[in-house]
N, CA, C, O and CB atoms as a CASP TS submission, in Angstrom:
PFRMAT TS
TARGET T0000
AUTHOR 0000-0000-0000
METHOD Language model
MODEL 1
PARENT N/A
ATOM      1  N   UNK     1      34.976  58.145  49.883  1.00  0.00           N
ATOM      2  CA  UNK     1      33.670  58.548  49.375  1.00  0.00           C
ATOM      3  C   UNK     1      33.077  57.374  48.599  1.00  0.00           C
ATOM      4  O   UNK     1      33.960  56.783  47.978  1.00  0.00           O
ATOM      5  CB  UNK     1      33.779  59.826  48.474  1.00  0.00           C
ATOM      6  N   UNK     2      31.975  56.897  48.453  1.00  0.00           N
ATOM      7  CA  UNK     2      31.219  55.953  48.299  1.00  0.00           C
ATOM      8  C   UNK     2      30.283  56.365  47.031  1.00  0.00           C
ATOM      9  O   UNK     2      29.552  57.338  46.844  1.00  0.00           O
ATOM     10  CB  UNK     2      30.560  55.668  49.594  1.00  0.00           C
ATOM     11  N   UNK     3      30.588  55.287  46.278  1.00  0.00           N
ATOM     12  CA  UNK     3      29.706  56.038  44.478  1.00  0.00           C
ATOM     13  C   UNK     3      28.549  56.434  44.724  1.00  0.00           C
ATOM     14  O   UNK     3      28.107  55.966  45.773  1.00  0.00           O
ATOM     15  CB  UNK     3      29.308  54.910  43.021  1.00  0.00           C
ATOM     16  N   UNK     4      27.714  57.268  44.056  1.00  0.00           N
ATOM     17  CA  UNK     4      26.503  57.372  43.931  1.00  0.00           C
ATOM     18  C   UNK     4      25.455  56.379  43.756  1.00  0.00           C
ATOM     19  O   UNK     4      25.639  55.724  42.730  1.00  0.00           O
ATOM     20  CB  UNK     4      26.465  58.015  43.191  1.00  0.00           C
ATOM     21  N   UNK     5      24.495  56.070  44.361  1.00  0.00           N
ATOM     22  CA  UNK     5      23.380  55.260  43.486  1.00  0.00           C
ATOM     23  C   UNK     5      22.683  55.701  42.720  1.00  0.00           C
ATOM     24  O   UNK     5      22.220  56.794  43.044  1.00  0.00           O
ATOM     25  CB  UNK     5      22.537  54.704  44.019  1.00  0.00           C
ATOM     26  N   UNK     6      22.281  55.192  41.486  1.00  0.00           N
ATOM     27  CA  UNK     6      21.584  55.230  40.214  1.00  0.00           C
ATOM     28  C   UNK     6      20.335  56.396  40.666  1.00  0.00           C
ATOM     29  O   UNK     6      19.692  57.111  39.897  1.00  0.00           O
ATOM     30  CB  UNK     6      20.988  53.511  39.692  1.00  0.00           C
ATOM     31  N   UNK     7      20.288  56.358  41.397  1.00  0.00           N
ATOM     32  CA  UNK     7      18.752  57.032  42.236  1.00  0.00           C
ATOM     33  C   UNK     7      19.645  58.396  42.795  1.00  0.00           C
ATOM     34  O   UNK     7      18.901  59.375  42.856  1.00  0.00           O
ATOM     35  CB  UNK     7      17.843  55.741  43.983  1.00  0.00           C
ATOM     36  N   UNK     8      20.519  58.584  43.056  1.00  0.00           N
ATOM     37  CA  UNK     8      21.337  59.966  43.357  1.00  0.00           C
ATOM     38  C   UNK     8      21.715  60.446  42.080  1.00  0.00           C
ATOM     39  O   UNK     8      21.698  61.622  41.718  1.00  0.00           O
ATOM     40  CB  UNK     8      22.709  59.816  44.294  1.00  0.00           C
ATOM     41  N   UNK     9      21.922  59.845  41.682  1.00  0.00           N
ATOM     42  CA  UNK     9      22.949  60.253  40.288  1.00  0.00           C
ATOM     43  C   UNK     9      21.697  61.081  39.437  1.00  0.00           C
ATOM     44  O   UNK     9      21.857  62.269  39.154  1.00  0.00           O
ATOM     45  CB  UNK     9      23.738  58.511  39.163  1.00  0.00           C
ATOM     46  N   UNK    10      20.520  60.396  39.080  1.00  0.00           N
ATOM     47  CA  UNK    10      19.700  60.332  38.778  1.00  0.00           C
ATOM     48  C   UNK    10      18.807  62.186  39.256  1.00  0.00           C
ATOM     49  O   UNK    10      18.434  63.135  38.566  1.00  0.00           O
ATOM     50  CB  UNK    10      19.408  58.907  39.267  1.00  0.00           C
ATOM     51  N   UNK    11      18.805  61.882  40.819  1.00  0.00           N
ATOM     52  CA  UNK    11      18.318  62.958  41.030  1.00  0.00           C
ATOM     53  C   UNK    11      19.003  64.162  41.121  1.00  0.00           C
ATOM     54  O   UNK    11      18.454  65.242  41.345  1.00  0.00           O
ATOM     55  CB  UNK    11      17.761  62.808  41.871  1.00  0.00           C
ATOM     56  N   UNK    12      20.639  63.933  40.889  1.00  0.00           N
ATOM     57  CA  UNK    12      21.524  65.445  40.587  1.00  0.00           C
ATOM     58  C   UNK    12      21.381  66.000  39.673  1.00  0.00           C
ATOM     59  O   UNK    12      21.314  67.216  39.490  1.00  0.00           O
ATOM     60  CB  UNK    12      22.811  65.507  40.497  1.00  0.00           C
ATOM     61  N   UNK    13      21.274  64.608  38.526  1.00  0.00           N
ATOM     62  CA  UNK    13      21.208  65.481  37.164  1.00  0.00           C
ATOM     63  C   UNK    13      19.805  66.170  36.912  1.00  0.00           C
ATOM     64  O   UNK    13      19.893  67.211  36.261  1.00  0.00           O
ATOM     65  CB  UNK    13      21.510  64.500  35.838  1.00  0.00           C
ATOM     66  N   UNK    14      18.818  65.883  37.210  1.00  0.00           N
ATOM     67  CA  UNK    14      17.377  66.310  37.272  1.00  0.00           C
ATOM     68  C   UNK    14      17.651  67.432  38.006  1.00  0.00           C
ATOM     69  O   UNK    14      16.700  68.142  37.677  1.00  0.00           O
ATOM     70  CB  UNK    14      16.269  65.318  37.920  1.00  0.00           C
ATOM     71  N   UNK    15      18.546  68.320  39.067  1.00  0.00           N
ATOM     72  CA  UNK    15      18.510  69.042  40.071  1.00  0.00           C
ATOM     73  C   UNK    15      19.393  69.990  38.714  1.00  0.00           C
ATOM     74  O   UNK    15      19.040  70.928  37.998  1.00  0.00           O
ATOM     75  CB  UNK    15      19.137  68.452  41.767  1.00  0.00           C
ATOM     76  N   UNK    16      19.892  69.674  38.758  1.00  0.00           N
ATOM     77  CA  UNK    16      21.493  70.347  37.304  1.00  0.00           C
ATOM     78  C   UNK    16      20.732  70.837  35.798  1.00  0.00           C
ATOM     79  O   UNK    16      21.097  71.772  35.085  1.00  0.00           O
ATOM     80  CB  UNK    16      22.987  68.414  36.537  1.00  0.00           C
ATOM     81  N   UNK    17      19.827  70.109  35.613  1.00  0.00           N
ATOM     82  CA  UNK    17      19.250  70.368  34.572  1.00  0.00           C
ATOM     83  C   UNK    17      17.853  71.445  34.599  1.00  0.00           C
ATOM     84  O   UNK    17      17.440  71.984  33.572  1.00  0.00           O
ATOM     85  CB  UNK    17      19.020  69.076  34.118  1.00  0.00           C
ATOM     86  N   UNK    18      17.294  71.620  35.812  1.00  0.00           N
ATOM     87  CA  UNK    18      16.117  72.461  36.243  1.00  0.00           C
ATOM     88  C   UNK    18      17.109  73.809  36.325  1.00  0.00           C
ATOM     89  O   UNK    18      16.970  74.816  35.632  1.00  0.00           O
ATOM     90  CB  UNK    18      15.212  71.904  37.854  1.00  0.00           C
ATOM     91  N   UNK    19      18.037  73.609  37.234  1.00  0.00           N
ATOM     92  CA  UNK    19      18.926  75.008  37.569  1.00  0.00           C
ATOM     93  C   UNK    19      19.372  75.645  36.874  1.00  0.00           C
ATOM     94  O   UNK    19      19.677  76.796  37.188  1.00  0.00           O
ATOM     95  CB  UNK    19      19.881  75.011  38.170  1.00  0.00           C
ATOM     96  N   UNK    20      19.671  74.953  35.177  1.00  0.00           N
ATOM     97  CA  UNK    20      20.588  75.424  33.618  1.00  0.00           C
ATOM     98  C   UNK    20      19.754  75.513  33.247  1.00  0.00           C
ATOM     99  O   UNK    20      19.549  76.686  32.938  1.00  0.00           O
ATOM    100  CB  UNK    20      21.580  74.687  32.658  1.00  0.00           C
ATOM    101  N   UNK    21      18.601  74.589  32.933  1.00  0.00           N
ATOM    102  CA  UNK    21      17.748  74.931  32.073  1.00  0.00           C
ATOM    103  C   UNK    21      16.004  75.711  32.288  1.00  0.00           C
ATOM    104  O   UNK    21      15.141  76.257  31.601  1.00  0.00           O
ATOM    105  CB  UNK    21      17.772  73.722  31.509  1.00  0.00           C
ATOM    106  N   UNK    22      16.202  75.392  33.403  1.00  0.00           N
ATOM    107  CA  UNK    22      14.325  75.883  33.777  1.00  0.00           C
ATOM    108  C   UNK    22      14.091  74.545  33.873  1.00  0.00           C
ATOM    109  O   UNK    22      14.753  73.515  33.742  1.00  0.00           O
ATOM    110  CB  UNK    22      13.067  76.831  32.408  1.00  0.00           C
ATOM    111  N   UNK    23      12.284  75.021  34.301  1.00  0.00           N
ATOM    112  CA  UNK    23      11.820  73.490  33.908  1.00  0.00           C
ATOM    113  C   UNK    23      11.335  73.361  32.677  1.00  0.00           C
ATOM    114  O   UNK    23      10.566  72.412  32.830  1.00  0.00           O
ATOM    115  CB  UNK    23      10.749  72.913  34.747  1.00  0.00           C
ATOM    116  N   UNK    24      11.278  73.607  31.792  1.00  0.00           N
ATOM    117  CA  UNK    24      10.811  73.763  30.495  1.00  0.00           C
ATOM    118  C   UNK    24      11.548  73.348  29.663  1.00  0.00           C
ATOM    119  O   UNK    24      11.342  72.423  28.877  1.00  0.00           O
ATOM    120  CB  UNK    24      10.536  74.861  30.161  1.00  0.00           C
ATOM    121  N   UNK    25      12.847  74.274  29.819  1.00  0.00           N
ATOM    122  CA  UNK    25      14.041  73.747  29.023  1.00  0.00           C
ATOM    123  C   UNK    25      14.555  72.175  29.340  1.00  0.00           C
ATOM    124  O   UNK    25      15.078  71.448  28.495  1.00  0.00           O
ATOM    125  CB  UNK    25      15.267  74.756  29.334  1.00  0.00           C
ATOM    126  N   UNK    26      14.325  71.854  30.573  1.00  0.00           N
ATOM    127  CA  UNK    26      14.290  70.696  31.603  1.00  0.00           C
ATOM    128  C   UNK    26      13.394  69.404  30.750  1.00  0.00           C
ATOM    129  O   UNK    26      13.766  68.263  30.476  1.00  0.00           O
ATOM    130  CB  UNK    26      13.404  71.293  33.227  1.00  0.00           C
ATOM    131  N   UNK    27      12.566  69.845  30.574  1.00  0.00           N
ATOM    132  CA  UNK    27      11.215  68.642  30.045  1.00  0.00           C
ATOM    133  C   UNK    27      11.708  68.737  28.534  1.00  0.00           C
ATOM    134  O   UNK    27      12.171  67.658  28.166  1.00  0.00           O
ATOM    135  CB  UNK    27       9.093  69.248  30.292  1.00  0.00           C
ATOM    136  N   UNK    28      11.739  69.759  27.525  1.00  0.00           N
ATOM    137  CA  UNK    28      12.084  69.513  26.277  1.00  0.00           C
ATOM    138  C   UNK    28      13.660  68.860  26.122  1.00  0.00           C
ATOM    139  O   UNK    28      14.047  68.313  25.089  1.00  0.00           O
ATOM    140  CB  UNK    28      11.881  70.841  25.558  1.00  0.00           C
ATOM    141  N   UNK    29      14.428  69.015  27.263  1.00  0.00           N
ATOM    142  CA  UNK    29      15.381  67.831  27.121  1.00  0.00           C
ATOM    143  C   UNK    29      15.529  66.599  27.131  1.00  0.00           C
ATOM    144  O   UNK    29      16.298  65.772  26.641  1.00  0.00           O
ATOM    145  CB  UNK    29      15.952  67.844  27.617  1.00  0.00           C
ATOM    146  N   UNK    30      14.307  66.630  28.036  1.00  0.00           N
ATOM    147  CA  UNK    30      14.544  64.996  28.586  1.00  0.00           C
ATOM    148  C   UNK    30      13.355  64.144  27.285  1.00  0.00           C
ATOM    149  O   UNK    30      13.202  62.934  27.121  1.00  0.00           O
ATOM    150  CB  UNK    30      13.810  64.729  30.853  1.00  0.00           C
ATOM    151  N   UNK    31      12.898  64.917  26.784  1.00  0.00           N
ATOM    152  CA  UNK    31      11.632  65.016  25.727  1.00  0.00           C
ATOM    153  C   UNK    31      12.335  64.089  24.686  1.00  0.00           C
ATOM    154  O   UNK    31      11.827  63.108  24.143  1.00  0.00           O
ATOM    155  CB  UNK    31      11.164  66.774  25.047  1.00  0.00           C
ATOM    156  N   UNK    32      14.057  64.758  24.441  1.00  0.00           N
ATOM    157  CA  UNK    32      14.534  64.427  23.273  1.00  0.00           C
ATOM    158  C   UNK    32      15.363  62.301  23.264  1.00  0.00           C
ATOM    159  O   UNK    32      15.845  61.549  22.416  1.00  0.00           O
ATOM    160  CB  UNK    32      15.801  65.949  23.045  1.00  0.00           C
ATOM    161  N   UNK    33      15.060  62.244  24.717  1.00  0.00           N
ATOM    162  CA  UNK    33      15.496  60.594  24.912  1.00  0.00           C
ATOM    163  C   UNK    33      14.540  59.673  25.185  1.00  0.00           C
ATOM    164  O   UNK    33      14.788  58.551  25.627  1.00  0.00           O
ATOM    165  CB  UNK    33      16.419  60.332  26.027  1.00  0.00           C
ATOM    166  N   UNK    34      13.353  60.135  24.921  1.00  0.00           N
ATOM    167  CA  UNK    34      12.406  59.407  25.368  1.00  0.00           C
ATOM    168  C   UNK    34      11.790  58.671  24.172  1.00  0.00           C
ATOM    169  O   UNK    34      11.347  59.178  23.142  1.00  0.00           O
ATOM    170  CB  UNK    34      11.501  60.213  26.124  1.00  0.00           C
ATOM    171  N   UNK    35      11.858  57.195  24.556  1.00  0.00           N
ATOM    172  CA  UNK    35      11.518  55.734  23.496  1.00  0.00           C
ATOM    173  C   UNK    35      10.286  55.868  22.867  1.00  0.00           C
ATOM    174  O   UNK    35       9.433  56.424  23.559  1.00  0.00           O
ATOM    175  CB  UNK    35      11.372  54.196  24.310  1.00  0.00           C
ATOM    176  N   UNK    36      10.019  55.592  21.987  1.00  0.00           N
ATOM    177  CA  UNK    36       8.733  56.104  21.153  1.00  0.00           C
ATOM    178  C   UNK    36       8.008  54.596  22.131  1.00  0.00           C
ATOM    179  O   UNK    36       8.375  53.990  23.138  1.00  0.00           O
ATOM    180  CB  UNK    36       8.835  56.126  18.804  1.00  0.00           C
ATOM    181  N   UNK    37       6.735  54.458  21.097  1.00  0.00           N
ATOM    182  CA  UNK    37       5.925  53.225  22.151  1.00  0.00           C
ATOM    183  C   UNK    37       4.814  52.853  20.960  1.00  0.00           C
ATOM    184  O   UNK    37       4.069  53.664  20.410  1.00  0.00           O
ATOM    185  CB  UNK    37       4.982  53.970  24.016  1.00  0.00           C
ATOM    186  N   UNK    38       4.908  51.181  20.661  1.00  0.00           N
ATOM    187  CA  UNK    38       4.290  50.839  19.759  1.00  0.00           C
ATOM    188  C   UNK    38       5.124  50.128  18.854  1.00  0.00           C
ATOM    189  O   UNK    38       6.183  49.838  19.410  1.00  0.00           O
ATOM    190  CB  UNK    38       3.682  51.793  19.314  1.00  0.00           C
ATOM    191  N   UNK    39       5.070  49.783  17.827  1.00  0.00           N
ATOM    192  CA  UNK    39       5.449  49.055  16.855  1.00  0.00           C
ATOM    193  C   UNK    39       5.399  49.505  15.258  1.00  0.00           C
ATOM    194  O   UNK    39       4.564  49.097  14.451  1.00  0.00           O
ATOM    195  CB  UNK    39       4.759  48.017  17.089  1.00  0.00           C
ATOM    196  N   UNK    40       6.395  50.368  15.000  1.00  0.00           N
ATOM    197  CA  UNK    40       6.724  51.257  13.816  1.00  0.00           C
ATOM    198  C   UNK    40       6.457  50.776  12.767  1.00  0.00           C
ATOM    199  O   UNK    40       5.749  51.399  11.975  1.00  0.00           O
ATOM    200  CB  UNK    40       7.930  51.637  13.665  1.00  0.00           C
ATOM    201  N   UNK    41       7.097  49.176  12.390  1.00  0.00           N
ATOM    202  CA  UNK    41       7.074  48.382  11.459  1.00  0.00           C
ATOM    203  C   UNK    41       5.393  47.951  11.103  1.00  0.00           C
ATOM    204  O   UNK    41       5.060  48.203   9.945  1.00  0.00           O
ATOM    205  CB  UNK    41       8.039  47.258  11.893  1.00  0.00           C
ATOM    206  N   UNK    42       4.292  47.312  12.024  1.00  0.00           N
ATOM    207  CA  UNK    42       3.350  47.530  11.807  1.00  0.00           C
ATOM    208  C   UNK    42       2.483  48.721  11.560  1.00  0.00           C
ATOM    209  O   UNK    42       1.652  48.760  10.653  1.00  0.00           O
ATOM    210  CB  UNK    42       3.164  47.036  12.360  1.00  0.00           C
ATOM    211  N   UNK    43       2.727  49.763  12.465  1.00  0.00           N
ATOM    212  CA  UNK    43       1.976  51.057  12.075  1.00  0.00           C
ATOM    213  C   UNK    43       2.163  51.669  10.419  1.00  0.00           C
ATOM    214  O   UNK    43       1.191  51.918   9.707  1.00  0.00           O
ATOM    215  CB  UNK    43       2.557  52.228  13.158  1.00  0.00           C
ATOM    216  N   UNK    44       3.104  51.787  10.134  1.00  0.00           N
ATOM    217  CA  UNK    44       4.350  51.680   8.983  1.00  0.00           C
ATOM    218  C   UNK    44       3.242  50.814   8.157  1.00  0.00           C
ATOM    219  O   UNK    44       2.442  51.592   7.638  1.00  0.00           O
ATOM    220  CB  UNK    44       6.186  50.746   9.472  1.00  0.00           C
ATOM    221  N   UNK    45       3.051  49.952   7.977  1.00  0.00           N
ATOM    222  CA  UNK    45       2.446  49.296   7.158  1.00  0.00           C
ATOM    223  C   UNK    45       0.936  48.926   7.160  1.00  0.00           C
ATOM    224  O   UNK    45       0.409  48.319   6.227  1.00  0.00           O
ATOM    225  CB  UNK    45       3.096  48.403   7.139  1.00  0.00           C
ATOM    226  N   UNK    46       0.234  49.364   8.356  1.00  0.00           N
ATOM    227  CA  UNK    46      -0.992  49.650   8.034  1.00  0.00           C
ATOM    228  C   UNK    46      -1.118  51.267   7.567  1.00  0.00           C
ATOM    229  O   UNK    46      -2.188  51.810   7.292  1.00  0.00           O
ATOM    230  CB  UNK    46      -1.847  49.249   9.238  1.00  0.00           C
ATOM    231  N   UNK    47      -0.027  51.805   7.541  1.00  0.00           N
ATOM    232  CA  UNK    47      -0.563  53.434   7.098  1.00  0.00           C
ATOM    233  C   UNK    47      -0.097  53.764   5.663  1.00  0.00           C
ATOM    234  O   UNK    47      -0.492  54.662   4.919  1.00  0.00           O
ATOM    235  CB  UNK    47       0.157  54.750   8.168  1.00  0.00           C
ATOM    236  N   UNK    48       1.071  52.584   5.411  1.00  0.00           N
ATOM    237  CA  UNK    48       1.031  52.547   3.661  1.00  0.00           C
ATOM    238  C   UNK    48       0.788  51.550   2.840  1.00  0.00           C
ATOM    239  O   UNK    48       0.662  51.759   1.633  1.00  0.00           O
ATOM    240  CB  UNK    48       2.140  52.836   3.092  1.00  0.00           C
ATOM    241  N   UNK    49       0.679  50.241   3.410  1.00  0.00           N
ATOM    242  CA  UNK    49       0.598  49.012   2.722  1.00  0.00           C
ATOM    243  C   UNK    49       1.298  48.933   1.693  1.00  0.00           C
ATOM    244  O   UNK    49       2.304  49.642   1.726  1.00  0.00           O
ATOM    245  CB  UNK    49      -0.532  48.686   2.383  1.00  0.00           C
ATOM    246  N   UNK    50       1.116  48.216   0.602  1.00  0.00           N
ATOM    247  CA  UNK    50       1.823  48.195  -0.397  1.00  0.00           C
ATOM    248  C   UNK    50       2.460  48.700  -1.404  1.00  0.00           C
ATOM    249  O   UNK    50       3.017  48.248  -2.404  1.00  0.00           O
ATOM    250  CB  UNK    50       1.574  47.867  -0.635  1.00  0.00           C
ATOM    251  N   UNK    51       2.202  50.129  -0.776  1.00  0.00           N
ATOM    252  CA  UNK    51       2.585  50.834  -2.136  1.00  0.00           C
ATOM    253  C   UNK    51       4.265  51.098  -2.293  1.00  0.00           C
ATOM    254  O   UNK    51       5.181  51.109  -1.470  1.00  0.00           O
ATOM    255  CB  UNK    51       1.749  52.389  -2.192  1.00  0.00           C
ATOM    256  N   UNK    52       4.204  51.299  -3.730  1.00  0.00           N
ATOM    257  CA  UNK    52       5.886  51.445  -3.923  1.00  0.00           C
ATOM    258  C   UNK    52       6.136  52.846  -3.340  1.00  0.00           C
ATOM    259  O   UNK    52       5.288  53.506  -2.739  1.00  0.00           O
ATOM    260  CB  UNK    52       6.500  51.370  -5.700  1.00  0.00           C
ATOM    261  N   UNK    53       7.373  53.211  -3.584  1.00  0.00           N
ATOM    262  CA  UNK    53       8.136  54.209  -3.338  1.00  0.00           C
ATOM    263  C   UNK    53       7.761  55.500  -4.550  1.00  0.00           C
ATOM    264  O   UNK    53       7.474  56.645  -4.202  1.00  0.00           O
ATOM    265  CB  UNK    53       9.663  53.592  -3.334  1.00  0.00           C
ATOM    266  N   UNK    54       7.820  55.115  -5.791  1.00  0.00           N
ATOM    267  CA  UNK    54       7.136  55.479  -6.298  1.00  0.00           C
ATOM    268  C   UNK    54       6.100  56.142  -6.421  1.00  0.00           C
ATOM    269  O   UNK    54       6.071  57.320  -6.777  1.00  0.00           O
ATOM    270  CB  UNK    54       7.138  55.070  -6.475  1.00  0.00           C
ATOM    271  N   UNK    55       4.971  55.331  -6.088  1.00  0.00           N
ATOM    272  CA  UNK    55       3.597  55.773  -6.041  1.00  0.00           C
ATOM    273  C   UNK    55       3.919  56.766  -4.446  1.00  0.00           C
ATOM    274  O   UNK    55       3.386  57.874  -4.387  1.00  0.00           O
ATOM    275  CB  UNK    55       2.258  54.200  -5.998  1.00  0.00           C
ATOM    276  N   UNK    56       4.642  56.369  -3.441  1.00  0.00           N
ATOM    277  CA  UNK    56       4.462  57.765  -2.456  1.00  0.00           C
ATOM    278  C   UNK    56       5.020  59.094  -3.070  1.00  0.00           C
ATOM    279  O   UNK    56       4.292  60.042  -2.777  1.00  0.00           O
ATOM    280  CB  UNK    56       5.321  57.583  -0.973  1.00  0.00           C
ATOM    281  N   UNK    57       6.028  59.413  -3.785  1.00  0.00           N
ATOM    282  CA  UNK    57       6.849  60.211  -3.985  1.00  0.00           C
ATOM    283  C   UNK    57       5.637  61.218  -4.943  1.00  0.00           C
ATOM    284  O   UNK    57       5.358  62.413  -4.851  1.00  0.00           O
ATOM    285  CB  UNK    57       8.299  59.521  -4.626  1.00  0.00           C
ATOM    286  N   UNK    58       5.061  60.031  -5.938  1.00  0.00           N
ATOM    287  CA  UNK    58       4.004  60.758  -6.418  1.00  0.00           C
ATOM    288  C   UNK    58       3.238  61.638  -6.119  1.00  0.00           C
ATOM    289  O   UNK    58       3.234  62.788  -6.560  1.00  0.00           O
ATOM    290  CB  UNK    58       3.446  60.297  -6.636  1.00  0.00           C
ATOM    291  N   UNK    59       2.250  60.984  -5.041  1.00  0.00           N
ATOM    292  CA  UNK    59       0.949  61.630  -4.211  1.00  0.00           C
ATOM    293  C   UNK    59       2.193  62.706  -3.145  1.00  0.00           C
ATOM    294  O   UNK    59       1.237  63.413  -2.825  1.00  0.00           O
ATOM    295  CB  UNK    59      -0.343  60.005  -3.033  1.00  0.00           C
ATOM    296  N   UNK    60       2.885  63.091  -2.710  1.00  0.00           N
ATOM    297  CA  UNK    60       3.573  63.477  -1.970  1.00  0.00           C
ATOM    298  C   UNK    60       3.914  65.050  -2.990  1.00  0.00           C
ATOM    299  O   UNK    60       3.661  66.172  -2.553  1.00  0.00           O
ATOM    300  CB  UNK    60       4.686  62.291  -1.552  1.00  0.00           C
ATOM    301  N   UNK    61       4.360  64.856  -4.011  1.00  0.00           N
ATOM    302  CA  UNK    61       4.301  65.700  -4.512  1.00  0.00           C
ATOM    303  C   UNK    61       2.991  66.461  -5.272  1.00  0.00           C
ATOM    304  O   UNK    61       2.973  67.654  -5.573  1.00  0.00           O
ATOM    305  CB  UNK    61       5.127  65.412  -5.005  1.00  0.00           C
ATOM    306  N   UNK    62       1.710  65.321  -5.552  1.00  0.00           N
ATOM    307  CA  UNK    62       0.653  66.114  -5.442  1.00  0.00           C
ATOM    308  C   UNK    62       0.012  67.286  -4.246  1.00  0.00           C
ATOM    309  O   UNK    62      -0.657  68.319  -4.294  1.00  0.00           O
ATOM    310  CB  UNK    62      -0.077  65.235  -5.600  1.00  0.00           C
ATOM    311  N   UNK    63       0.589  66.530  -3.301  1.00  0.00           N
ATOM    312  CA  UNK    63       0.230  67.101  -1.863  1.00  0.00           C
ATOM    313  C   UNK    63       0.905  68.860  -2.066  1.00  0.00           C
ATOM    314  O   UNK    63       0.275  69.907  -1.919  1.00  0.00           O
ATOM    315  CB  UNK    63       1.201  65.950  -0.344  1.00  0.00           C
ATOM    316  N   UNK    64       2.124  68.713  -2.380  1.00  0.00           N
ATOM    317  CA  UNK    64       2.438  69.895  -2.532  1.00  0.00           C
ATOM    318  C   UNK    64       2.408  70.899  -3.052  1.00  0.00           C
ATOM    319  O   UNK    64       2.644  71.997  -2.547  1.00  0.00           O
ATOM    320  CB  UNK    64       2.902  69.927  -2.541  1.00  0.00           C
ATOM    321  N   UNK    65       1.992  70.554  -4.586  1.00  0.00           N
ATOM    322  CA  UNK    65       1.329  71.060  -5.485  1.00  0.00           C
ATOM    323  C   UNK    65      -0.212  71.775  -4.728  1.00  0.00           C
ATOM    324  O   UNK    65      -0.547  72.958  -4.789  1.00  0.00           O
ATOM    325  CB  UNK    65       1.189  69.861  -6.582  1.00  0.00           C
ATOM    326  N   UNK    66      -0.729  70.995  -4.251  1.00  0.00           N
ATOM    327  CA  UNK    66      -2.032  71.087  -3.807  1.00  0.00           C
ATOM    328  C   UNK    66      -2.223  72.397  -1.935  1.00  0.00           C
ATOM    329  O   UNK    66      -3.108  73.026  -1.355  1.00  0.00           O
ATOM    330  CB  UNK    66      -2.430  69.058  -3.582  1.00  0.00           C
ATOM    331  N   UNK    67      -0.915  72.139  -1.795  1.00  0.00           N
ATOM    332  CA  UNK    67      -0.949  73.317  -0.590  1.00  0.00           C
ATOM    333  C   UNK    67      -0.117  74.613  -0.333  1.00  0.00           C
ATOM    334  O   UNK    67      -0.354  75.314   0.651  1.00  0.00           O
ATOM    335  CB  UNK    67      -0.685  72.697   0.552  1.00  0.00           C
TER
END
């Protein structure tokens, strides 16, 4: 018997995972390995810039106060 190719293997488990899970259960699995896209470290720092740790923990707990 002769290994699978990446492309069989590939499409059993997609066949294995619809049949256990649905397709639903199917997509929120495959949901959970999928690579984010973009650059964290910049986003990350245009969405807090400089502020300390501090000053978030602060407003963070205003936030809560506030909802």
């Amino acid at each position: 018997m002769t290994p699978a190719t990446l492309e069989e293997i590939r499409e059993k488990g997609l066949k294995a995972l619809a049949e256990e899970l649905g397709p639903v259960g199917m997509a929120r699995f495959l949901q959970m390995f999928e690579t984010g896209r973009g650059d964290y470290s910049k986003e990350r720092h245009r969405l807090i810039g400089k502020q300390s740790v501090r000053t978030l923990a602060k407003e963070i707990k205003q936030r809560r106060k506030s909802s």
